[in-house]
MARFIGU-34659 format. One line per field, with one value per residue (C-alpha): residue number from 1; x, y, z. Coordinates in nm, 4 decimals, always signed. Each point is the difference from the previous one (the first is absolute). Example, Ala and Ser with C-alpha at 12.3 -4.5 7.8 and 13.67 -1.06 7.14 Angstrom:
<sites>
resi = c(1|2);
east = c(+1.2300|+0.1370);
north = c(-0.4500|+0.3440);
up = c(+0.7800|-0.0660);
</sites>
This chain:
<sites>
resi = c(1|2|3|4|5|6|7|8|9|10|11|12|13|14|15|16|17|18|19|20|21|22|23|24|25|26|27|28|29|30|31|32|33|34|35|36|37|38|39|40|41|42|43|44|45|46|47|48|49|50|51|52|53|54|55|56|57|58|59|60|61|62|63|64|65|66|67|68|69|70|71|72|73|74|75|76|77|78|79|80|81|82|83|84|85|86|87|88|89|90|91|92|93|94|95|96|97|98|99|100|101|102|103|104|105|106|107|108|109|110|111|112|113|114|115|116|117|118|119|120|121|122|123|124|125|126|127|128|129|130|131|132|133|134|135|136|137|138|139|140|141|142|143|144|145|146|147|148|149|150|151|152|153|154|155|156|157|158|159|160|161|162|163|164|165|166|167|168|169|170|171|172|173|174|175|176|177|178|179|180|181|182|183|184|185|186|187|188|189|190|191|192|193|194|195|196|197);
east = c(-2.0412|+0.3238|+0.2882|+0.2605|+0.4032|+0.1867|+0.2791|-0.1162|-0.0227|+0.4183|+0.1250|-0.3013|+0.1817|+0.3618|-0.1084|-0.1824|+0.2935|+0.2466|-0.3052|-0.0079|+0.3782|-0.0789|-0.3287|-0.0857|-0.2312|-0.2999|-0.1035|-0.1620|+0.2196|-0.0755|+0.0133|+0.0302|-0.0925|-0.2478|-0.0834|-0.2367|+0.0297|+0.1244|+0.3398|-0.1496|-0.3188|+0.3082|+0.2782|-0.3570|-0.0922|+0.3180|+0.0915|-0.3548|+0.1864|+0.0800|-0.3077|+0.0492|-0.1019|-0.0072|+0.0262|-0.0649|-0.0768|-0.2358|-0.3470|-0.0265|+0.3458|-0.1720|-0.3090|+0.2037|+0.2304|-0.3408|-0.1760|+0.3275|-0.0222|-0.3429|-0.0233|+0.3116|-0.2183|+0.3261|-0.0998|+0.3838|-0.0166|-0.1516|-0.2025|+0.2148|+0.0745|+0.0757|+0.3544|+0.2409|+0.3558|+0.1743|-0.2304|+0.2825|-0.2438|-0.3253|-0.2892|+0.0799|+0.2119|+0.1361|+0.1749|+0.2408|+0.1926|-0.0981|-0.0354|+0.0581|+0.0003|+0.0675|-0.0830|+0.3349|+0.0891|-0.3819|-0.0297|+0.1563|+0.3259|-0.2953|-0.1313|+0.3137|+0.1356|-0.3852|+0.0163|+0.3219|-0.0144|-0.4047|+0.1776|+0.2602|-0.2931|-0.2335|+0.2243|+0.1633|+0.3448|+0.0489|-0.2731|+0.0697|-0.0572|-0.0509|+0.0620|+0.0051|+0.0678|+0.2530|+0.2833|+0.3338|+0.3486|+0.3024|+0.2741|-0.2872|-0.0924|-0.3928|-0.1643|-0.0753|-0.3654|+0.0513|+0.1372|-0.2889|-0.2716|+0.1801|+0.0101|-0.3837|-0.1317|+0.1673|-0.1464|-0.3252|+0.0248|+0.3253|+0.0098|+0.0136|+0.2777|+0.2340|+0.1810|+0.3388|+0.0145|+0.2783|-0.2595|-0.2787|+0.2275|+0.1754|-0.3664|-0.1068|+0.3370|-0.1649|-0.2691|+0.1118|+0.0701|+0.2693|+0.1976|-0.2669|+0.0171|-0.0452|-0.1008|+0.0196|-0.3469|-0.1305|-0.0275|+0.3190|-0.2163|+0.1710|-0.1793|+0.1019|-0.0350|+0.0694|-0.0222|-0.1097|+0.3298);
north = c(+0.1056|-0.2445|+0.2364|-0.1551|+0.1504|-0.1361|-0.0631|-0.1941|-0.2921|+0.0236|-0.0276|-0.1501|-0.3767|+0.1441|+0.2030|-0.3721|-0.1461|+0.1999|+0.0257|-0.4051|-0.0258|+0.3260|-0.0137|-0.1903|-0.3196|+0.1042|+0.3346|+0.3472|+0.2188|+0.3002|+0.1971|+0.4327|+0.1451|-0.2904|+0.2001|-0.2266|-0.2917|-0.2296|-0.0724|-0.1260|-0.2042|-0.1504|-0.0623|-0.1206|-0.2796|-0.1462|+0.0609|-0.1751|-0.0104|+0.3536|+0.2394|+0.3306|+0.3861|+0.2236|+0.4000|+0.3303|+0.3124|+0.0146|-0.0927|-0.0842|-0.2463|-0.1510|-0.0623|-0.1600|-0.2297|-0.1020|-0.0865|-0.2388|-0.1904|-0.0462|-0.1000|-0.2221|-0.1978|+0.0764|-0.0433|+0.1229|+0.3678|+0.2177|+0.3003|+0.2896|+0.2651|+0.3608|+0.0009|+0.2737|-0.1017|+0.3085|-0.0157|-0.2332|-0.2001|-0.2085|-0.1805|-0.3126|-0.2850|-0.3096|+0.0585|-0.1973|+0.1498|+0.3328|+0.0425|+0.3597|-0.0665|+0.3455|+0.2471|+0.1694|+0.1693|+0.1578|+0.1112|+0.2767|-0.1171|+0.0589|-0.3017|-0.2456|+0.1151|-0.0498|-0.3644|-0.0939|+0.1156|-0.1056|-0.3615|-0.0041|+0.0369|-0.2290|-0.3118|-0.2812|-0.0861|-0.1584|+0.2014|+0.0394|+0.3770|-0.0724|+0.3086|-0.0206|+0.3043|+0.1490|+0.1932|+0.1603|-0.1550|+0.1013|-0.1240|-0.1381|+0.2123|+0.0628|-0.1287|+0.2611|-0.1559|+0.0640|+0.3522|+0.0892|-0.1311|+0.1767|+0.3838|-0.0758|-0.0912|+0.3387|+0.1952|-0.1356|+0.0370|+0.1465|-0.2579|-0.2686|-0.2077|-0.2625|-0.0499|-0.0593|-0.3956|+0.1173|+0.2808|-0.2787|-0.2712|+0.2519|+0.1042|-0.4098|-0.0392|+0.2900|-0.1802|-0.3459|-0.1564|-0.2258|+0.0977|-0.1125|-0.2417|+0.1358|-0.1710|+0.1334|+0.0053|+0.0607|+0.3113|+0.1500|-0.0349|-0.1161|-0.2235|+0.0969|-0.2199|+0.1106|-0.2279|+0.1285|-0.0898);
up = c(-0.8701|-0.0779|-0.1611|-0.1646|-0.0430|-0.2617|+0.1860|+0.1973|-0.2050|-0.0878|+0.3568|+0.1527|-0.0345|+0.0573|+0.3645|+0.0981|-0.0318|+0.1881|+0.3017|-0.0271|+0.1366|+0.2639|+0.1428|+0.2813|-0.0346|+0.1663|+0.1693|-0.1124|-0.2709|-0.0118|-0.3469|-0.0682|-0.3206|-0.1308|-0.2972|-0.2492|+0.2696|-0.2911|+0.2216|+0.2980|-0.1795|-0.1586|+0.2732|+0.2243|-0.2111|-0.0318|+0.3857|+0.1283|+0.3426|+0.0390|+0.1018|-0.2003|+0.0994|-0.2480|+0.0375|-0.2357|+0.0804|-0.3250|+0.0419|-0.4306|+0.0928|+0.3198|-0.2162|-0.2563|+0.2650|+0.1671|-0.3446|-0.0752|+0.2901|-0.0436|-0.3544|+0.0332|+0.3401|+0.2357|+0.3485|+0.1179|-0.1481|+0.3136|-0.1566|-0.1085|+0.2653|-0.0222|+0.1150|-0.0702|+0.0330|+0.1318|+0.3395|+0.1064|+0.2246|-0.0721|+0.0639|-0.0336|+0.1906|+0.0211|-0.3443|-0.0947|-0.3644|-0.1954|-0.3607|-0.1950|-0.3662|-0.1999|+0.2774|+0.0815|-0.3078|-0.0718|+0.3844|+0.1970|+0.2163|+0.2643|-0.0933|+0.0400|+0.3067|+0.1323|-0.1683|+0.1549|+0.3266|+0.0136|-0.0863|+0.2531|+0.2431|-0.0729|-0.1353|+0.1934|+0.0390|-0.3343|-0.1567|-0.3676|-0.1928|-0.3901|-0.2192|-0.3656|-0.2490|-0.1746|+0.1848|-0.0433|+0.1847|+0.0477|-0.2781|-0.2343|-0.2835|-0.0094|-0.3146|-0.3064|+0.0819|+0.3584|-0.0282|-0.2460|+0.2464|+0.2525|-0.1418|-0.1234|+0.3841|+0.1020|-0.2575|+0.1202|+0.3401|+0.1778|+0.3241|-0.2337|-0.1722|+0.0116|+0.3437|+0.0994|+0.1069|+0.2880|+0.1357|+0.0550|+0.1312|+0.2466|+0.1188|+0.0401|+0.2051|+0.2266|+0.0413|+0.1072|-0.3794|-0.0699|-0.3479|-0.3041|-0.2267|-0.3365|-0.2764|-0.3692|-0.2083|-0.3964|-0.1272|+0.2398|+0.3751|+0.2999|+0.2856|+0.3045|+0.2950|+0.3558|+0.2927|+0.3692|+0.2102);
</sites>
């Protein structure tokens, strides 16, 4: 059942360490977009005191997250649930931070405003929103890499693409995030780090 992304493997280390100075020390985090499951197996074992939830809408992804956890023995990965994003609310509570690791770029703008505003709800004061992905901003000039991946996601699937950083941050002000702190990544990504005010 365990899929593996190639990817995953380059920024696996560099993501742990930006969530190591942002996430709280103990509580639930909540991850979109699990895809293989490799991120959170990872980010679980070396955060024993955090309990993890992660969430796809694909049942061959929530087969893979499941078979992860299992074969790597982690007793604080919950089973994979069938969340989609863009419903803006959820099933689940008491969560303390929010992971979406390449999700906004291959989803419909549906799907972010539905993440964002979904977060503002069910966070704490001092709740933290983790994005990670490439993105356009204002003043910087997008990567030739960037701008390729960017024209092939809309030839693939018009609602998709690389999003203006300003667009996001002005709709995480809207609902109740401080300005993020953004950290730069390999291979041109951005983390993106809102806190719940």
């Amino acid at each position: 059942m365990k899929r593996e992304a190639p990817a995953v493997a380059r920024n696996r280390d560099p993501i742990l360490d930006v969530l190591r100075r942002h996430l709280p020390q103990t509580g639930l985090v909540l991850e979109f977009a699990s895809g293989t499951g490799e991120h959170v197996v990872h980010f679980a074992a070396a955060l024993p005191a955090l309990s993890f939830q992660p969430s796809d809408p694909n049942d061959s992804a929530r087969a893979s997250i499941d078979d992860w956890a299992k074969t790597r023995g982690l007793a604080n990965v919950r089973p994979a649930l069938a969340l989609d994003a863009s419903a803006g609310k959820w099933p689940v509570e008491g969560v303390s931070a929010i992971l979406c690791i390449n999700m906004i770029h291959i989803s419909p703008w549906a799907a972010t405003v539905g993440l964002i505003e979904g977060a503002g709800g069910a966070l704490p004061p001092g709740g933290v929103l983790y994005l990670y992905g490439p993105y356009h901003r204002a003043g910087i000039d997008t990567a030739p890499s960037n701008q390729a991946f960017d024209a092939d996601l809309r030839s693939r699937n018009a609602d998709w693409g690389l999003r203006p950083l300003e667009e996001v941050e002005v709709l995480a002000n809207r609902h109740g995030f401080t300005a993020p702190a953004i950290v730069e990544m390999p291979a041109n990504n951005l983390s993106v780090v809102f806190r719940k005010a």
